[in-house]
gemmi code that builds the backbone of each chain (N, CA, C; Angstrom):
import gemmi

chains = {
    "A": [
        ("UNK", (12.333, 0.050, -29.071), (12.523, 1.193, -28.148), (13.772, 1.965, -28.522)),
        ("UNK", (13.437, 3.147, -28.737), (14.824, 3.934, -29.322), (15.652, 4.222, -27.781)),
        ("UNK", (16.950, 5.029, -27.718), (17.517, 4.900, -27.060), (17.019, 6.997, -26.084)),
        ("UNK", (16.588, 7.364, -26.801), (15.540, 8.629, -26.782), (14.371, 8.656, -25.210)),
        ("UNK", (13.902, 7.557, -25.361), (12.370, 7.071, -24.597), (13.115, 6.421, -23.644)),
        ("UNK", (14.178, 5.664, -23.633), (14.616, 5.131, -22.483), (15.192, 6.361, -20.972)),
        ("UNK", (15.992, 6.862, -22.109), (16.673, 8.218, -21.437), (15.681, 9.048, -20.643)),
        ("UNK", (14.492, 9.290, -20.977), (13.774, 10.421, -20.624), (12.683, 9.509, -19.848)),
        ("UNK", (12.075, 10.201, -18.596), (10.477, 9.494, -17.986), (9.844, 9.321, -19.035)),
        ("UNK", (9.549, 8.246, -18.845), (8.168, 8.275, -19.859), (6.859, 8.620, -19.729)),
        ("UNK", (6.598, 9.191, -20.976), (5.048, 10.334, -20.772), (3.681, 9.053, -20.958)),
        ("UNK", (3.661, 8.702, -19.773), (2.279, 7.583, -19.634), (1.231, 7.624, -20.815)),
        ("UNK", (0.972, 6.708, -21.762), (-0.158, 6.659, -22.461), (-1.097, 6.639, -21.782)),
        ("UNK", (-2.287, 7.297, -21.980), (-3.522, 6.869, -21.274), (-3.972, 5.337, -20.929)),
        ("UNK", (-3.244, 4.276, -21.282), (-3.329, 3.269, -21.409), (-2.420, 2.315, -20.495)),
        ("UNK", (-1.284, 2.825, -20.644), (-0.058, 2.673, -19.478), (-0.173, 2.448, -18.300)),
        ("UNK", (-0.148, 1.034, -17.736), (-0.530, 1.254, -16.181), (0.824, 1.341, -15.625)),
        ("UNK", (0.006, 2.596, -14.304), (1.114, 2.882, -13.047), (0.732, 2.715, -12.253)),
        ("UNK", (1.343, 1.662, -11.218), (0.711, 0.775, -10.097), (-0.447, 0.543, -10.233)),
        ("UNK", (-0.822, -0.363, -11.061), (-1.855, -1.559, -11.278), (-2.854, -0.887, -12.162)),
        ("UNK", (-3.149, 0.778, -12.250), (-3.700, 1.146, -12.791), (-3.892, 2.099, -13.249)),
        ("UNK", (-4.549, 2.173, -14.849), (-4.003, 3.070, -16.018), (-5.248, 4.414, -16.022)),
        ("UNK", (-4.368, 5.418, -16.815), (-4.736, 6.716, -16.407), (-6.091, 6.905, -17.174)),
        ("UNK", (-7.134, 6.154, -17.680), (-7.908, 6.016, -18.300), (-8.676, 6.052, -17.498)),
        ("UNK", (-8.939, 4.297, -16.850), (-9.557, 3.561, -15.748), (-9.195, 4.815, -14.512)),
        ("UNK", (-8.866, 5.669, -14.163), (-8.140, 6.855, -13.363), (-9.482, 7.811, -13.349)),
        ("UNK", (-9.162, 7.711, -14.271), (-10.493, 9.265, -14.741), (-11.861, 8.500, -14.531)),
        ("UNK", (-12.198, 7.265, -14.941), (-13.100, 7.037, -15.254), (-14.290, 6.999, -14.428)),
        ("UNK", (-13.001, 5.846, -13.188), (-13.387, 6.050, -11.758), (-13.771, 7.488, -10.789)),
        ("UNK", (-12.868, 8.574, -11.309), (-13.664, 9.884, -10.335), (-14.384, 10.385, -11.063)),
        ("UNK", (-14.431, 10.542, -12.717), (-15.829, 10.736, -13.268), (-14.930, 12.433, -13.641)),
        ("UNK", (-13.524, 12.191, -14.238), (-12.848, 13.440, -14.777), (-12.990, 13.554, -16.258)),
        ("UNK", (-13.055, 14.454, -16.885), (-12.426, 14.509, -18.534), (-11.378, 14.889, -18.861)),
        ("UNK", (-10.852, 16.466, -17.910), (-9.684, 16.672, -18.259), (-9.123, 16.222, -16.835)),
        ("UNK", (-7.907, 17.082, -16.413), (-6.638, 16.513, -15.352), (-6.850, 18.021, -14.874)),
        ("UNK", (-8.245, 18.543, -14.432), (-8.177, 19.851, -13.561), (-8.343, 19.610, -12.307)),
        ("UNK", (-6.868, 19.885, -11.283), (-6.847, 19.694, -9.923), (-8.169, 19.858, -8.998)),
        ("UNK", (-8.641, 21.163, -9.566), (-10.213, 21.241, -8.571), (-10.925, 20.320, -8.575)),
        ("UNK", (-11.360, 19.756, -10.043), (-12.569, 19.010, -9.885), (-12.018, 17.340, -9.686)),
        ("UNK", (-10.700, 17.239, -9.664), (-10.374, 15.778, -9.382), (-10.481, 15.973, -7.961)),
        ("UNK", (-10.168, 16.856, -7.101), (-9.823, 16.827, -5.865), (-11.547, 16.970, -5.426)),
        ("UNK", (-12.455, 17.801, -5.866), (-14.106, 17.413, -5.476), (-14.589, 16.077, -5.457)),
        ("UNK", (-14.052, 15.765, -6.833), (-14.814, 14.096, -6.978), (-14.433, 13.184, -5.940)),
        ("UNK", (-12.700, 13.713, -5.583), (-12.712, 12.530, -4.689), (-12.905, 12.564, -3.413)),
        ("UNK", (-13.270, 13.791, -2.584), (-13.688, 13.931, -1.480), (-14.747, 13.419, -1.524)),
        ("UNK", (-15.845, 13.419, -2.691), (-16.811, 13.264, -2.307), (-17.310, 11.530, -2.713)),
        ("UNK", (-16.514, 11.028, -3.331), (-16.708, 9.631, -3.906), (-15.836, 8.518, -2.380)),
        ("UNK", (-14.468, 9.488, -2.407), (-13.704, 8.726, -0.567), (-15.165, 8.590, 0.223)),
        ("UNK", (-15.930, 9.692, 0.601), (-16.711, 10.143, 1.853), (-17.690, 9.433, 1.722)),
        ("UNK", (-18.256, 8.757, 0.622), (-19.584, 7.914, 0.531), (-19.407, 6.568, 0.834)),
        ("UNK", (-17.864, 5.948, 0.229), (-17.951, 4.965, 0.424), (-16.973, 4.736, 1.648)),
        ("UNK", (-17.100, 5.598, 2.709), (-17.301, 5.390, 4.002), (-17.316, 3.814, 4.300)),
        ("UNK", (-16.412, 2.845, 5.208), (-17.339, 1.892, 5.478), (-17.752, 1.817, 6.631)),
        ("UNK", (-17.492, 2.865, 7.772), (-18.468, 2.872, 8.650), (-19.442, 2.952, 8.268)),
        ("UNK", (-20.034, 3.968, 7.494), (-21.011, 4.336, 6.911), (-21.899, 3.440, 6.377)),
        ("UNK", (-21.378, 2.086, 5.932), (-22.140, 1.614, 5.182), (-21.465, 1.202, 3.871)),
        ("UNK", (-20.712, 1.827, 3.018), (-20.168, 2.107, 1.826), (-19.183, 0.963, 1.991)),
        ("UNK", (-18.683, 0.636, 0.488), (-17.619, -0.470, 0.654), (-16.178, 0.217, 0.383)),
        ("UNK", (-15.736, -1.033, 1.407), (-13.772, -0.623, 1.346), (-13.316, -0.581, 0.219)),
        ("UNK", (-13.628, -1.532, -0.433), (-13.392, -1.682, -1.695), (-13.392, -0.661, -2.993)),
        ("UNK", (-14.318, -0.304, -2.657), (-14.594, 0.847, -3.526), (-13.869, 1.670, -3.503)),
        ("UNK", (-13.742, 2.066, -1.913), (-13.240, 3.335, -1.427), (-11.523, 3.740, -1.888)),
        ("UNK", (-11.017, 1.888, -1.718), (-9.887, 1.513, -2.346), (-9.405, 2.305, -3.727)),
        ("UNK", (-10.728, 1.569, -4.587), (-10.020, 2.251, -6.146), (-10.533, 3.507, -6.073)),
        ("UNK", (-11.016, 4.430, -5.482), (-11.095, 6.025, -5.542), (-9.638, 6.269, -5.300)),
        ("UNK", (-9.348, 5.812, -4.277), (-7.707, 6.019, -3.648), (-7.148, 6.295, -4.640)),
        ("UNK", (-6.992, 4.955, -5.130), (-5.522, 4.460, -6.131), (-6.177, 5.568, -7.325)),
        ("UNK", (-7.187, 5.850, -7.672), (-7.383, 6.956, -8.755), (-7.281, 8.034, -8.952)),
        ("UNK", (-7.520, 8.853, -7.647), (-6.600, 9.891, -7.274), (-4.976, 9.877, -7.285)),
        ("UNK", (-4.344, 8.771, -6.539), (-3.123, 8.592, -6.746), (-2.722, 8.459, -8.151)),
        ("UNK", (-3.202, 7.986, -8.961), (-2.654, 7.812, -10.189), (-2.955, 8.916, -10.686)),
        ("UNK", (-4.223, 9.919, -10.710), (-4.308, 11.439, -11.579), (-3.149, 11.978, -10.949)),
        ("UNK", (-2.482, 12.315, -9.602), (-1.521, 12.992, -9.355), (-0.422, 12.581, -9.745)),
        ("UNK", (-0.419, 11.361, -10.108), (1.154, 10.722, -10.645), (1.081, 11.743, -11.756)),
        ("UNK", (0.127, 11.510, -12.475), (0.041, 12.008, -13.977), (0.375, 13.404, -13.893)),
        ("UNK", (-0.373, 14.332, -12.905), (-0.163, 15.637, -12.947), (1.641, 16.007, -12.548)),
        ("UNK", (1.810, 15.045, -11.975), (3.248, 15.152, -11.857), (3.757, 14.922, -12.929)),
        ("UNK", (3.591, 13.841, -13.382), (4.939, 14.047, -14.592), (4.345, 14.643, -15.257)),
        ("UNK", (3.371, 15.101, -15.974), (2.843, 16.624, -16.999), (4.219, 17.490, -16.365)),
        ("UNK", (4.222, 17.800, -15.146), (4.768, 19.092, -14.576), (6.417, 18.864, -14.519)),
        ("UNK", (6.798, 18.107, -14.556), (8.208, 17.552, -14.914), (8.683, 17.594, -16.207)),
        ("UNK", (7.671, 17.247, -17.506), (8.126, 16.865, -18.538), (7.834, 18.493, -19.199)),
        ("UNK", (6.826, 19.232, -18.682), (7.196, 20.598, -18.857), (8.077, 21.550, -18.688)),
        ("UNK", (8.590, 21.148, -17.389), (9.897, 21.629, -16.368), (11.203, 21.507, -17.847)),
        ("UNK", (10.837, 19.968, -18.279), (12.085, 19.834, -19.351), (12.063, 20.476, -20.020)),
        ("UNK", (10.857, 20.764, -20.968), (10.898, 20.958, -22.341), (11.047, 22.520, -21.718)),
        ("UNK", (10.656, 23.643, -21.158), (11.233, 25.132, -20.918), (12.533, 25.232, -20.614)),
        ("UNK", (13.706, 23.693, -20.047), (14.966, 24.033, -20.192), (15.791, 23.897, -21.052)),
        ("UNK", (14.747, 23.144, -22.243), (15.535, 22.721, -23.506), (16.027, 24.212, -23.951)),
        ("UNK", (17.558, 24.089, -24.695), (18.015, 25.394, -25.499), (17.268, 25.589, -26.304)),
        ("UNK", (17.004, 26.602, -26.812), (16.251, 27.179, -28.114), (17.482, 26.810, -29.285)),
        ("UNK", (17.027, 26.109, -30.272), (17.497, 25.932, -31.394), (17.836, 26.842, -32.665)),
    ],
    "B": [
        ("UNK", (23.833, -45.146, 37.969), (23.082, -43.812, 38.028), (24.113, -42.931, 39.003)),
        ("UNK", (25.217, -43.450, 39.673), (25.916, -42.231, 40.056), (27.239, -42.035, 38.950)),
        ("UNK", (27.140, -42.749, 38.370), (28.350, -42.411, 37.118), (27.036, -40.957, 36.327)),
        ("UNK", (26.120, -41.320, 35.805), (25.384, -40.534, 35.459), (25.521, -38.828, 35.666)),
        ("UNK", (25.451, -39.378, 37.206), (25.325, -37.874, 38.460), (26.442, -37.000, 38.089)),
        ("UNK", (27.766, -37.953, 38.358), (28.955, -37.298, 38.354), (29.210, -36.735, 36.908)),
        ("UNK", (28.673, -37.219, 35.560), (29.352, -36.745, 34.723), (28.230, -35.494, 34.336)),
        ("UNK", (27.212, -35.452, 34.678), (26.375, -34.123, 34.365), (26.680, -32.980, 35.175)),
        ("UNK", (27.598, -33.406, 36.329), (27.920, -32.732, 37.254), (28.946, -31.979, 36.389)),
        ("UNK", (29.970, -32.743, 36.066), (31.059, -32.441, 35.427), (30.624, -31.361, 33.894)),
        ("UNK", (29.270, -31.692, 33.115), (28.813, -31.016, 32.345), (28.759, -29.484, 32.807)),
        ("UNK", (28.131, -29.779, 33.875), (27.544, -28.407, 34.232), (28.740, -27.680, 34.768)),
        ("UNK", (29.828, -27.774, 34.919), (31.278, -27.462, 35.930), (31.503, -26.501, 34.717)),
        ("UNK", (31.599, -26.973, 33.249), (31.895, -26.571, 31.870), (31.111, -25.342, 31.885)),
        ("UNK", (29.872, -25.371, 32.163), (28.882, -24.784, 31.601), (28.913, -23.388, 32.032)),
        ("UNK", (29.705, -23.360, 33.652), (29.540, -22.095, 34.720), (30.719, -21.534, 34.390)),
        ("UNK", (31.619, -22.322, 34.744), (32.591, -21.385, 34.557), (33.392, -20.726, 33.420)),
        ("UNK", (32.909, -20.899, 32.264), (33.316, -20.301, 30.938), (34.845, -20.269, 30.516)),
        ("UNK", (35.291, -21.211, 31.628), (37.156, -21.118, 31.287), (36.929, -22.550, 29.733)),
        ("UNK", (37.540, -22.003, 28.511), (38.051, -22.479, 27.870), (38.409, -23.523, 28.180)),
        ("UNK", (37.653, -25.285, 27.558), (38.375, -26.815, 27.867), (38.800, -27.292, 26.378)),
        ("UNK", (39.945, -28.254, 26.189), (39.788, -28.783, 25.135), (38.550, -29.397, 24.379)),
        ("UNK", (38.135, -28.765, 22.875), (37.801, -29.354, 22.665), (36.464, -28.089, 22.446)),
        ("UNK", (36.735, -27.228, 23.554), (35.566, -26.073, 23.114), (35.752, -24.711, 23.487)),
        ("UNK", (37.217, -24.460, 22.299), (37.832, -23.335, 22.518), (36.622, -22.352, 21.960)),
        ("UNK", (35.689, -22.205, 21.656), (34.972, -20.826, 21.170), (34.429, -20.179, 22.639)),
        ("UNK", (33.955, -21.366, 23.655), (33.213, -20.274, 24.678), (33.762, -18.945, 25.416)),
        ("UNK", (35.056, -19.009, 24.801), (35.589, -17.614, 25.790), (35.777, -16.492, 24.647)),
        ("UNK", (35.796, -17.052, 23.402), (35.930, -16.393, 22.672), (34.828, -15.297, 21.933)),
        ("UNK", (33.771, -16.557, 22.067), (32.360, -15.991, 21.545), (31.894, -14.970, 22.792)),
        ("UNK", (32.423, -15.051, 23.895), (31.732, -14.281, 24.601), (32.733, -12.859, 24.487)),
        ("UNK", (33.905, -12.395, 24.238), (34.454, -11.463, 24.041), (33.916, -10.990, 22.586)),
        ("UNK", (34.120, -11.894, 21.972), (33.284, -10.870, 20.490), (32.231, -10.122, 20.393)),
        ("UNK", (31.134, -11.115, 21.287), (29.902, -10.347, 21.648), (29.717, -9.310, 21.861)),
        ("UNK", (30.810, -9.347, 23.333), (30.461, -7.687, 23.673), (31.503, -6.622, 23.079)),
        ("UNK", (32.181, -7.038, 22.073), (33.124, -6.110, 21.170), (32.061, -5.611, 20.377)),
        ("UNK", (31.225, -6.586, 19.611), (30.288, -6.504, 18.875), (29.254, -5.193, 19.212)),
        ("UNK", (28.277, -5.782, 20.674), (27.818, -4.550, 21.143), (28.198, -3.295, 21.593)),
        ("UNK", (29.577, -3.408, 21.914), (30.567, -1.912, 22.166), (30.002, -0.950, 20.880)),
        ("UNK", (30.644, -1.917, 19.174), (30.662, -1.250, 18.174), (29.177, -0.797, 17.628)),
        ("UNK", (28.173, -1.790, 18.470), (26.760, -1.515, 18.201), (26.446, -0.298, 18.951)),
        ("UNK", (26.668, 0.073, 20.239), (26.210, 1.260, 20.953), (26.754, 2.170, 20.216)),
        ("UNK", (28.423, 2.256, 19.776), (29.320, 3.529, 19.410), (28.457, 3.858, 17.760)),
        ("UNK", (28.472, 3.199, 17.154), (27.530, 3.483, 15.807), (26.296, 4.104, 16.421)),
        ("UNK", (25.442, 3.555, 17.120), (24.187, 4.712, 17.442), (24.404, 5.977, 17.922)),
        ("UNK", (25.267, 5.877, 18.702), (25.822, 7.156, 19.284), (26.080, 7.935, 18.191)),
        ("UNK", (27.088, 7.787, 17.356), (27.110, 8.685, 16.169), (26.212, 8.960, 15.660)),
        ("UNK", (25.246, 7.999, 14.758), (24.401, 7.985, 14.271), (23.479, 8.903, 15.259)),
        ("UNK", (22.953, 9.112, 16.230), (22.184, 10.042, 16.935), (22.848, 11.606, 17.072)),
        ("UNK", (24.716, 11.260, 16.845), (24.942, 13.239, 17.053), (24.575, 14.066, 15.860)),
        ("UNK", (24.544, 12.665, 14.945), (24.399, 13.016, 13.031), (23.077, 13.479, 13.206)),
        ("UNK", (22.202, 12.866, 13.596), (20.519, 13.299, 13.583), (20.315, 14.715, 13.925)),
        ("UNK", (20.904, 14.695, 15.505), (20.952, 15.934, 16.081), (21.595, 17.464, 15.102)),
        ("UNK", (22.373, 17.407, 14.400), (22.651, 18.093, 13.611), (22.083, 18.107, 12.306)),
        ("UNK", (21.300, 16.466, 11.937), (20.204, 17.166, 10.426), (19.349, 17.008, 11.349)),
        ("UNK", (18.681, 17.559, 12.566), (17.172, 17.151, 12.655), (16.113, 17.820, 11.640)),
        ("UNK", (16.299, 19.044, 11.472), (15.151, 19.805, 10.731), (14.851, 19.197, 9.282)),
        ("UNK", (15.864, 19.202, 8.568), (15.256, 18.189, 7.184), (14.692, 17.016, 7.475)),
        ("UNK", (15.409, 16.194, 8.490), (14.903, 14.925, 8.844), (13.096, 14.701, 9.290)),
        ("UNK", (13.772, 15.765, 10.148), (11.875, 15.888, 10.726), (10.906, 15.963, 10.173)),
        ("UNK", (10.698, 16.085, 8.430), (9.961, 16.336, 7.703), (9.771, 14.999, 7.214)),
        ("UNK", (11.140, 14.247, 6.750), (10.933, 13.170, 6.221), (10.674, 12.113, 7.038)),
        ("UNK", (10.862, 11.890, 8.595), (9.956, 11.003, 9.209), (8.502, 11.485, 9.829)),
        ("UNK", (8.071, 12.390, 9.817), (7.025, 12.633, 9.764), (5.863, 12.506, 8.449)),
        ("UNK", (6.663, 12.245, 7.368), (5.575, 11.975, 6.146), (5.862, 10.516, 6.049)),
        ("UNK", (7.142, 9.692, 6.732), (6.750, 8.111, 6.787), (6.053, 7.936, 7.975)),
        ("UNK", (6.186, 8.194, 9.307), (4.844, 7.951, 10.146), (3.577, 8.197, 9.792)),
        ("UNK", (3.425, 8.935, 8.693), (2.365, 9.182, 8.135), (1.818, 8.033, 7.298)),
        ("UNK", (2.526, 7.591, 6.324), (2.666, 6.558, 5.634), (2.327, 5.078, 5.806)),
        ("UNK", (3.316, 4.759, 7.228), (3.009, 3.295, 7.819), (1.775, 3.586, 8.524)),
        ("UNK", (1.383, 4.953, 9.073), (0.111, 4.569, 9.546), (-0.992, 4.608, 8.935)),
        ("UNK", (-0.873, 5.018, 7.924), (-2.264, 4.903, 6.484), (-2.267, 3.703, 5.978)),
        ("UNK", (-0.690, 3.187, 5.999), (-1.053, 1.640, 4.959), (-1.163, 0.616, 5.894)),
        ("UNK", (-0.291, 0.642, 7.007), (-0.961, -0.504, 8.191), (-2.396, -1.000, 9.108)),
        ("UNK", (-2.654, 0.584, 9.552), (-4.208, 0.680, 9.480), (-5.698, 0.131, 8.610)),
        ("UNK", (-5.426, 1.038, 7.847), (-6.374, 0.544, 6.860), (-6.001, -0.187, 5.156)),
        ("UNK", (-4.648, -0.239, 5.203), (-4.430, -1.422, 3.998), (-5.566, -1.430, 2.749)),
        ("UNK", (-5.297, -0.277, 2.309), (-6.444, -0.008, 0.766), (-5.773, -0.890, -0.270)),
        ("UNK", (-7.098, -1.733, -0.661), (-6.922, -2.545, -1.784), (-6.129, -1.960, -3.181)),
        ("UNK", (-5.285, -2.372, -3.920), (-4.065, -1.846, -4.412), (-4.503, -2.230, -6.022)),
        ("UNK", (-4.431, -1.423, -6.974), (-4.379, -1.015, -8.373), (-5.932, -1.119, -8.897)),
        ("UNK", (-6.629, -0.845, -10.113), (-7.051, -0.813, -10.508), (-8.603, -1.932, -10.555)),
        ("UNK", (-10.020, -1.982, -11.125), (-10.287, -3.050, -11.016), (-9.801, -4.103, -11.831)),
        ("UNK", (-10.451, -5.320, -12.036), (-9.829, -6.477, -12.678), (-10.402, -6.026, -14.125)),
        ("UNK", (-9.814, -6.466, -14.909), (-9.947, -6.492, -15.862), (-10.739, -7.316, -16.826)),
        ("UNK", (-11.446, -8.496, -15.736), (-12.562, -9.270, -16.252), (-12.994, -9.253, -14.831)),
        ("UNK", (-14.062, -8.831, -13.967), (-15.044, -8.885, -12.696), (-14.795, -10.406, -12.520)),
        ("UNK", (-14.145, -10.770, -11.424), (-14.300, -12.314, -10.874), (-15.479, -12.486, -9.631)),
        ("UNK", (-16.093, -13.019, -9.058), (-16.680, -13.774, -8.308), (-16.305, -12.763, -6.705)),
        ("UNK", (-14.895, -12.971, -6.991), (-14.421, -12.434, -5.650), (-14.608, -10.914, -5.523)),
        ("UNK", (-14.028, -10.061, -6.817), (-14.311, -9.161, -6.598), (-15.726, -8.215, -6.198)),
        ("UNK", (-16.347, -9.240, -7.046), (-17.742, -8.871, -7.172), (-18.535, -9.053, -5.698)),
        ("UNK", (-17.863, -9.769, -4.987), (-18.458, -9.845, -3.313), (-17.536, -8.651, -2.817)),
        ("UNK", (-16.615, -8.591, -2.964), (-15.513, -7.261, -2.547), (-16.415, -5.874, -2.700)),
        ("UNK", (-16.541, -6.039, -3.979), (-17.477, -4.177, -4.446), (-18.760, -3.933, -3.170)),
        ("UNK", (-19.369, -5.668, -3.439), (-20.929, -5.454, -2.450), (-20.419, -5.348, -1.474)),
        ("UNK", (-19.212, -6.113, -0.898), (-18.971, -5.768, 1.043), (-19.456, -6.693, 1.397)),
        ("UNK", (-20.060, -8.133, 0.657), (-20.689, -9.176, 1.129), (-20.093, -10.433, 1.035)),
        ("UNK", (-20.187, -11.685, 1.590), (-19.333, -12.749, 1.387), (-19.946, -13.391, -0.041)),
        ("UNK", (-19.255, -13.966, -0.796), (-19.054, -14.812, -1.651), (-20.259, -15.746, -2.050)),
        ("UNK", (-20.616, -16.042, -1.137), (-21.962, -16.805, -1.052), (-22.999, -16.694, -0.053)),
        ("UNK", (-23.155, -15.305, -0.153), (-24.484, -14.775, 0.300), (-25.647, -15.292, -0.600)),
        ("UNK", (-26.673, -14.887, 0.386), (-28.049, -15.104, -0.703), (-28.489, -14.210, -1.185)),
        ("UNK", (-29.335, -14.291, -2.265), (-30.536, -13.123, -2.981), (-30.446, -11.888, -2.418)),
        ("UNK", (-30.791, -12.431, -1.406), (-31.625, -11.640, -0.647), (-30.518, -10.266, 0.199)),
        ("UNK", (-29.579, -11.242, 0.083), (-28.516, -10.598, 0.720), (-27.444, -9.338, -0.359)),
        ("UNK", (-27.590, -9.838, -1.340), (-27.026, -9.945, -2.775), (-28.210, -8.450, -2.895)),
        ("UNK", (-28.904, -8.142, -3.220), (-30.412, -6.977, -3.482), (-29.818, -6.409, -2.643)),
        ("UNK", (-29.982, -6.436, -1.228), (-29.577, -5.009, -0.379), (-28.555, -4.333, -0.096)),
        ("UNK", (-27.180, -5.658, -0.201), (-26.236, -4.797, -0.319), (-26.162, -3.982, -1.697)),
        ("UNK", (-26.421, -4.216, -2.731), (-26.358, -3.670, -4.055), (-27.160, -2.726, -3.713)),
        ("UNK", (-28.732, -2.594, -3.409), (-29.228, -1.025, -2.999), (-28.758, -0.591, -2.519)),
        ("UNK", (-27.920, -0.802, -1.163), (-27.734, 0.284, -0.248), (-26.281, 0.796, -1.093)),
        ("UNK", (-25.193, 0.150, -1.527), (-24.192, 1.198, -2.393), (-24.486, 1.692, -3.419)),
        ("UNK", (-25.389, 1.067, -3.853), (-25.706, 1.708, -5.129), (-26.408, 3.233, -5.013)),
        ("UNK", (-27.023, 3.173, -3.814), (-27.644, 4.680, -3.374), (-26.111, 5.464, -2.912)),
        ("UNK", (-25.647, 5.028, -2.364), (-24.382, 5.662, -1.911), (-23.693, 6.772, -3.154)),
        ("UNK", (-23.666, 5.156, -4.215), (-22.958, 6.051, -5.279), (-23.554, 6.332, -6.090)),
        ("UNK", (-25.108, 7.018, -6.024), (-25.792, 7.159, -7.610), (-24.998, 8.326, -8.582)),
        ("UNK", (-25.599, 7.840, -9.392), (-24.603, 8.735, -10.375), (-25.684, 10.548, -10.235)),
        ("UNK", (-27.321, 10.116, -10.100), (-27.787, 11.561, -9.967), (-27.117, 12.329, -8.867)),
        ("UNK", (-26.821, 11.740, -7.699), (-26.137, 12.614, -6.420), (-24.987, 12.043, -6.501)),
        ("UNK", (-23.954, 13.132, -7.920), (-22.899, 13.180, -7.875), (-21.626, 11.905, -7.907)),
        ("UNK", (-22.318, 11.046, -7.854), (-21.410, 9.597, -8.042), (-21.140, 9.158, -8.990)),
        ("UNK", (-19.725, 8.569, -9.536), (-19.268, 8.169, -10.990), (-20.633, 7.394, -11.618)),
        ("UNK", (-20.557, 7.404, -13.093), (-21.015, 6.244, -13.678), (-20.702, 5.156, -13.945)),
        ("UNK", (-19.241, 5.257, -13.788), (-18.032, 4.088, -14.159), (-18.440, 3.144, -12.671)),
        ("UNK", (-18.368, 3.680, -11.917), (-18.087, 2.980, -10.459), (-19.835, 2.367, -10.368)),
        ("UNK", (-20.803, 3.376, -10.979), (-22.310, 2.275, -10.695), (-22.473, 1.560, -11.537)),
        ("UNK", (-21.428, 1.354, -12.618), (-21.565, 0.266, -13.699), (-21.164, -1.271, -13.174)),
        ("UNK", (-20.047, -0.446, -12.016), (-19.393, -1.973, -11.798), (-20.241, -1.984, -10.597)),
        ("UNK", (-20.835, -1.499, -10.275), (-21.606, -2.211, -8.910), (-22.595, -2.870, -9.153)),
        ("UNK", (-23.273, -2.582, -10.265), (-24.238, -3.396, -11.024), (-23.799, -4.588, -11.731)),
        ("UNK", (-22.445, -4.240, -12.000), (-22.211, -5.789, -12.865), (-21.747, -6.528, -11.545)),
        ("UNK", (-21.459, -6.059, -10.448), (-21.399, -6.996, -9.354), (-22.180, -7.518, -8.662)),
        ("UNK", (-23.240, -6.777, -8.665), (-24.534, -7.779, -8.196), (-24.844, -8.385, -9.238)),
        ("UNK", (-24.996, -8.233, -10.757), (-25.421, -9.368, -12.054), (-24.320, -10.487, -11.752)),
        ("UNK", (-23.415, -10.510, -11.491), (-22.406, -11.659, -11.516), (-22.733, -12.557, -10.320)),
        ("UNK", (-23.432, -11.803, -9.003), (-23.093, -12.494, -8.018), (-24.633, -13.476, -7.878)),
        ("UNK", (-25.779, -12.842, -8.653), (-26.714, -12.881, -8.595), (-26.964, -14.674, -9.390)),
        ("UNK", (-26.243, -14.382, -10.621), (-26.088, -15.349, -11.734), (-25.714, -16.547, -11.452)),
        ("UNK", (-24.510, -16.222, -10.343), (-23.915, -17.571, -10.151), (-24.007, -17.756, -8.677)),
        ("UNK", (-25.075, -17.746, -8.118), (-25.529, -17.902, -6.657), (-26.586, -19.324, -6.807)),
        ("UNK", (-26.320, -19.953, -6.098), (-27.072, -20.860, -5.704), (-28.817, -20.766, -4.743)),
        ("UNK", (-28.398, -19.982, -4.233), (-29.555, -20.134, -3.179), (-30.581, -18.867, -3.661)),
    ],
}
model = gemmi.Model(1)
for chain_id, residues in chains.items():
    chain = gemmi.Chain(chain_id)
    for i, (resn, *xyz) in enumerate(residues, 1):
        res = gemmi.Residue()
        res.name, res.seqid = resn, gemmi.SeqId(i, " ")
        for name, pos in zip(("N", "CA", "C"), xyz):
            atom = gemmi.Atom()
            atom.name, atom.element = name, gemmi.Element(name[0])
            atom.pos, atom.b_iso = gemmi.Position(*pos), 0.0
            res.add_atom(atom)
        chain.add_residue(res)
    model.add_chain(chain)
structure = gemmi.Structure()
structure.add_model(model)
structure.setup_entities()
């Protein structure tokens, strides 16, 4: 580990888990390709709303929709941070 | 039994009147600290409440998104990270919503009925009906009845 990567957030590998689970398994679960707010935020209204467990639907499930949404927004966050940096870096 | 009488008597003489005897110098003491103690406990809230009163407006934001908080995770307590990384037994009754050692029979309908929930033609992951299927194959496999 250089002393570079320590200093700075680190930019999550797709592979990288953040809280228990990685931004791969993230997507896979709401059924995303890219990290576009609209259609993550469709999938998961509509993937939360089925597995309802009044409804019928399991908690469980409903669980890792949660945490998969939570983790695409982690991600969209630091995208938006580590952009924030790199536009205050000086021009060289 | 009246030696008895008299000396519990004598216990209890200790007990009321809180005057300091040899031998158990803290009771007058512990009881002044106490309420020094709670003096300094009220006067700290007091501050602590004129401080509030003067940040309320930032504040108000930030306990309103933790009441928000404890009541999403105390309530309903959503199962926390990712699935397993090899489908266990347990989970695999977790996905169906069914106990552990259900039957067949039991094992088939819960798997239809989520599995309709989440088909992948009406809009439901494929990832998520993969594992609902490998959760009824797992539970199915190693079921007894």
């Amino acid at each position: 580990m250089s002393a570079y990567s320590i200093r700075f957030a680190p930019l999550s590998a797709a592979e990288s888990r953040v809280a228990g689970i990685s931004l791969q398994e993230a997507k896979q679960i709401l059924n995303v390709s890219s990290l576009a707010p609209e259609e993550i935020q469709k999938n998961y209204e509509h993937l939360f709303k089925v597995n309802d467990k009044s409804l019928g639907g399991s908690f469980y499930v409903q669980s890792k929709v949660l945490r998969a949404k939570e983790r695409l927004d982690e991600e969209l966050r630091i995208q938006a941070q580590s952009q924030k940096e790199e536009e205050q870096k000086p021009e060289i | 039994m009246a030696e008895a009488g008299a000396s519990s008597e004598r216990l209890r003489y200790v007990e009321y009147s809180g005057r300091s005897r040899a031998g158990e110098p803290d009771v007058g003491r512990g009881l002044a600290g106490t309420m020094i103690a709670v003096g300094l406990g009220v006067a700290a809230v007091a501050f602590a409440g004129r401080y509030a009163f003067q940040l309320w407006k930032p504040l108000e934001q930030v306990i309103s998104e933790t009441a928000k908080k404890i009541s999403t995770s105390s309530l309903s307590s959503y199962y926390k990270g990712g699935f397993e990384q090899k489908m266990s037994r347990r989970e695999a009754s977790l996905i169906l919503g069914i106990s552990p050692s259900a039957s067949k029979a039991k094992i088939r309908t819960a798997h239809r009925r989520i599995m309709i929930l989440n088909h992948p033609d009406k809009g439901g992951s494929p990832y998520l009906a993969a594992k609902i299927n490998e959760a009824k194959d797992l539970l199915e496999s190693s079921t007894k009845n």
